[in-house]
N, C-alpha and C positions, 0 to 999 in steps of 0.2 A: 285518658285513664290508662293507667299499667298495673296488668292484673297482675300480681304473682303473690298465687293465693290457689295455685293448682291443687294443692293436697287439701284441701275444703272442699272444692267442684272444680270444676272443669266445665266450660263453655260446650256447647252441644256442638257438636262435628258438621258438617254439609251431608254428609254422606248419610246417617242418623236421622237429620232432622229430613231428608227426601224420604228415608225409607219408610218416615213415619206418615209421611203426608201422604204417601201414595196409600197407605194402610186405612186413610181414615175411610176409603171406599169400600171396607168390607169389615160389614158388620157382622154377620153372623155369630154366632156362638161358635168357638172353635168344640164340644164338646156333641151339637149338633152334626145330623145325618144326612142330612140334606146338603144343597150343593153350596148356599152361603156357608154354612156351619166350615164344608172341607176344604173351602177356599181360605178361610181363615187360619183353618186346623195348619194347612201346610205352610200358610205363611210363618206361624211357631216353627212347623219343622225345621224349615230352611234356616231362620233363626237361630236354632237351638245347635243346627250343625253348624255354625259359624262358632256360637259361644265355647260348645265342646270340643271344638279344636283347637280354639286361645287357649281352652283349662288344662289341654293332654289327656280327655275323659272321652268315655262313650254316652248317648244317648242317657240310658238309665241310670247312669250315674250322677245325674247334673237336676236340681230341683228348684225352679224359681221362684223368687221371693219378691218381696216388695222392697227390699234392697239389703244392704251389710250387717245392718244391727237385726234386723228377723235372721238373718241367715246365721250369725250368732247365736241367737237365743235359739234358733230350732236346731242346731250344735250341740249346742253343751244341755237345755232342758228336753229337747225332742229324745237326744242320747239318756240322759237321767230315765226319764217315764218309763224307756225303755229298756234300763237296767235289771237285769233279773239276777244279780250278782251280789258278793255282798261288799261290792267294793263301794265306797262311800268318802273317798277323797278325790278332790279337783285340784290338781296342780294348775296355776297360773303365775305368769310373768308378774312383776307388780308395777310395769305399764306397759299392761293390754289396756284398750279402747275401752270405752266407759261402757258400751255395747259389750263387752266380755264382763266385765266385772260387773254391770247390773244383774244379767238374768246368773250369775256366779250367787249373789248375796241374796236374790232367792232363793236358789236351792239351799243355800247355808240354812235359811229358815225351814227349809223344807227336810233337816236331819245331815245334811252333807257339809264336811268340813273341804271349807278352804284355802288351801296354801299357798300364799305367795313368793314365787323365787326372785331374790333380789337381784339386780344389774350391777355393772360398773359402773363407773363415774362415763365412759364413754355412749350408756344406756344399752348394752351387751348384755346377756343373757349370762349370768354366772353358771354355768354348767358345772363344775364343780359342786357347786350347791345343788343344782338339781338331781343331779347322781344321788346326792344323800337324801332330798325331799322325796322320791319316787319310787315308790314302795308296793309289797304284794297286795294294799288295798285303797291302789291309788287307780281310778277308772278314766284318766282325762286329762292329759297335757294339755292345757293350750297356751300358743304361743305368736305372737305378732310375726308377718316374716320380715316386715320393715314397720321402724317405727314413723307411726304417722308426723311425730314433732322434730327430731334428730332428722329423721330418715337413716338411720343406723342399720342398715343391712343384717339380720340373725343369721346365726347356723342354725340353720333349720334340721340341716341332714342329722347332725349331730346331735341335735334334742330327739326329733324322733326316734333316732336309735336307744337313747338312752328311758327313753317312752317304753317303747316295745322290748326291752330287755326283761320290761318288770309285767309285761302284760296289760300294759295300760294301753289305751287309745292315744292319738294323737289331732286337736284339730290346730287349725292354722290359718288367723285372720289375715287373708291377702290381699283385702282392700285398697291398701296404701302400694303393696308389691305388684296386682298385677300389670302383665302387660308392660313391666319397667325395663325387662333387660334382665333380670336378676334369676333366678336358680328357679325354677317350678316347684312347689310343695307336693305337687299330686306330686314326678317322679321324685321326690325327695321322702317319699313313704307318707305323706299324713294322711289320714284315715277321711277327715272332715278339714273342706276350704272353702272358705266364704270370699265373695268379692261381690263390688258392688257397679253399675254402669257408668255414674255422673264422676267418677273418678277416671274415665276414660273417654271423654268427651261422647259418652253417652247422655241418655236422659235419666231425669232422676226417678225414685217410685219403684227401679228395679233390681234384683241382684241376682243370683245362685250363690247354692248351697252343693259342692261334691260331695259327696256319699259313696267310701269305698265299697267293693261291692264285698259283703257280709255282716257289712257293719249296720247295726239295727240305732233307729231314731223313730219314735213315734211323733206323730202330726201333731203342730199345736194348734192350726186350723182346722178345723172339721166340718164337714159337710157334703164335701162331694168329693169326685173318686181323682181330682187333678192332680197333676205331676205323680203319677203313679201314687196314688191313693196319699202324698204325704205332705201336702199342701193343699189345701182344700179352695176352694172361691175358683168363679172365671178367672182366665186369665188376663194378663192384661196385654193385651197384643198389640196394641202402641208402643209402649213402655221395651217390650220382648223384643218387636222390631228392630227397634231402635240400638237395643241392647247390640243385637245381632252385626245390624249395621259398621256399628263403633268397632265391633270386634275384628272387621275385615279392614281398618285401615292401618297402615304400618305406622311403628312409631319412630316418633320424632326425636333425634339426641339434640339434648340444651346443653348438656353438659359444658358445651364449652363458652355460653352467655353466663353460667352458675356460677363458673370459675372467675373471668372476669370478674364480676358481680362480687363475691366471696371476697378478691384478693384488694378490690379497693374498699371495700368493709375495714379487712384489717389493717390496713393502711391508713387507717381513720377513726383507731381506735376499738373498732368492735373484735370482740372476742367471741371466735367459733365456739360454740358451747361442746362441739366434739372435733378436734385439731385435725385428725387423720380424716380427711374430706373422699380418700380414694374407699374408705370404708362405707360410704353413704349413697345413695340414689342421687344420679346427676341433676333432681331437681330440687333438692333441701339445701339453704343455705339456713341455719340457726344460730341465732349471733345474741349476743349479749352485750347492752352498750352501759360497760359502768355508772353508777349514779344516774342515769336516766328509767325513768320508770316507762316500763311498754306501752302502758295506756295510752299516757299522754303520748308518748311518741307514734302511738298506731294511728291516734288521732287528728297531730299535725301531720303526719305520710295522708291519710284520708282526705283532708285538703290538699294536700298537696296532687292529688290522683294518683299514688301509690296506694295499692289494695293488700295486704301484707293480714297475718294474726299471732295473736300473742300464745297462741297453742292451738288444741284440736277446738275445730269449729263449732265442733256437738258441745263444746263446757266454754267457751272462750267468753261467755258473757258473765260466768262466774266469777264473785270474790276473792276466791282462794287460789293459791298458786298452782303452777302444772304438777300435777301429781307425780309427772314424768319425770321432772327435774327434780323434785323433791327425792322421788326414790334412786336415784344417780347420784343424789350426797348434797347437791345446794342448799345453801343455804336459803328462806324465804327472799328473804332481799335480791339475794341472785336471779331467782324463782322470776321475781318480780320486773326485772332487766332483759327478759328473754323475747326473742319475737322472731317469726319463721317466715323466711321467703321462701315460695316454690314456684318455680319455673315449667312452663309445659307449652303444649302445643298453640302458636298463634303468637311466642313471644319473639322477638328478634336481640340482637346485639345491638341495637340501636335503642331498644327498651332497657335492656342491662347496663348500658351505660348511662342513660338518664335516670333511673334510678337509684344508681349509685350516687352520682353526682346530689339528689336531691335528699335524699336520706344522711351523707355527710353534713351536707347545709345545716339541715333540720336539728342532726344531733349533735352539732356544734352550739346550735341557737339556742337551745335547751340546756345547755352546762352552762353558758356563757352568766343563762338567768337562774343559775341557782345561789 
């Protein structure tokens, strides 16, 4: 099998899966006084100093989740509760992760209007447009810092700015960014940054949430006083380990298997759905193979033991087209031609070349029978 299908999950690390197995010997309640309870407690610590020095944050600044899409929703709804303002619009890209825009079309229900700012055809952040969307009662940019489907690299620095000009907040879904190589959101000013672990060959079940410090969010968990009173439940201190673990190991450039990989695509037809490939994360190839439909072609790759998706992993079993590509200007049938390879740790050149090879076959044998 050839995974490349890194921007879905990520295979658990070596490093990760020891720190997790050594964890499984200490039970206590990290919240406990006693000596299992601090044995515990400090395994989090050590943890959590690894985590907030991947994020650029201190200690109190960093709030663990059960992974991207809680650390989302305790973003933009934990911020909402904790609104005492009368600002009552949410500025959004109109492809953030379905994790942004679900707990977004609550609060809509809940009195708050929300705006979506359109992209280019390259899946770019019109800032232009956001400048005129972002107003004295607009409480909440948020903005993807790489898109999970292009892998399109944002200006981040530059939405923020244009955030805090008007008084708004700024959060910033770094799930798919961190840990890539790419610009940091905390020093890039956003206020709120979520990322999750199984996207860094952590374990899955876990995330953080940054929290600038003055910026207020109430808990959507409640119960007990964890993560400084704003996530409530034990922790999960396998999951945290592990988290921690992943965080200390350096990363890996594919860039140049991607490349390969990308230039015999085009070579065979497939069309980059964003041309300018030095704009993108060195592990996004997203191709579009005219007249062939994703499905079926994900599904002959699947045979084939190529592990590929036809978008974000969270919607990809859906009827309807990428929302991504739709709001970039596709047309459905386009929509429908698209399919993402990612590259990450544990692939080689040796992989990128077979799978290129196999993927041409494949989308030959499919035109051949239309």
């Amino acid at each position: 099998m050839i995974y490349l299908d890194h921007a879905a999950t990520s295979p658990l690390c070596a490093e990760a899966r020891e720190a997790m197995n050594s964890a499984m010997d200490w039970f206590g309640n990290p919240s406990s006084l006693h000596t299992a309870g601090r044995q515990s407690k400090n395994l989090i610590d050590i943890a959590r100093e690894y985590v907030t020095g991947a994020m650029g944050c201190g200690f109190p600044e960093l709030v663990f989740t059960s992974g991207g899409t809680e650390a989302a929703n305790l973003a933009l709804v934990g911020l909402a509760l904790a609104n005492e303002t009368s600002r009552r619009k949410i500025v959004l890209s109109a492809i953030e992760h379905h994790c942004v825009h679900g707990p977004a079309l609550l609060l809509s229900k809940l009195g708050y209007e929300i705006v979506d700012c359109p992209v280019t055809r390259e899946s770019c952040f019109d800032l232009d447009r956001l400048r005129e969307l972002v107003d004295d009662n607009t409480l909440v940019v948020g903005m993807m810092s790489v898109n999970n489907e292009t892998g399109f690299i944002q200006p981040i620095a530059e939405a923020v700015e244009i955030a805090h000009e008007k008084g708004a907040l700024f959060f910033c879904d770094n799930v798919q960014g961190f840990r890539k190589g790419i610009n940091n959101p905390v020093d890039q000013g956003a206020d709120l940054v979520s990322v999750s672990a199984h996207k860094i060959n952590g374990p899955k079940g876990i995330g953080a949430l940054y929290v600038r410090p003055g910026t207020k969010i109430k808990p959507l968990i409640s119960g007990g006083g964890q993560e400084r009173e704003q996530r409530g439940g034990t922790e999960n201190l396998f999951g945290v380990v592990g988290f921690g673990a992943a965080c200390t190991v350096g990363c890996c450039d594919v860039r140049p298997m991607r490349d390969f990989f990308w230039d015999a695509l085009a070579e065979a037809g497939g069309v980059p759905t964003v041309p300018a490939r030095e704009k993108l994360l060195g592990t996004h190839a997203h191709f579009r193979f005219p007249t062939v439909d994703s499905g079926t072609l994900l599904i002959r790759l699947d045979r084939e033991g190529i592990c590929a998706s036809g978008g974000s992993a969270c919607s990809s079993g859906a009827a309807e087209p990428s929302h991504v590509l739709k709001a970039c200007g596709f047309k459905s049938w386009e929509c429908n031609e698209g399919i993402r390879f990612s590259f990450g740790r544990g692939n080689t050149m040796d992989d990128a070349q077979r799978a290129a090879e196999i993927v041409t076959r494949v989308v030959d044998e499919l035109r051949v029978r239309r």
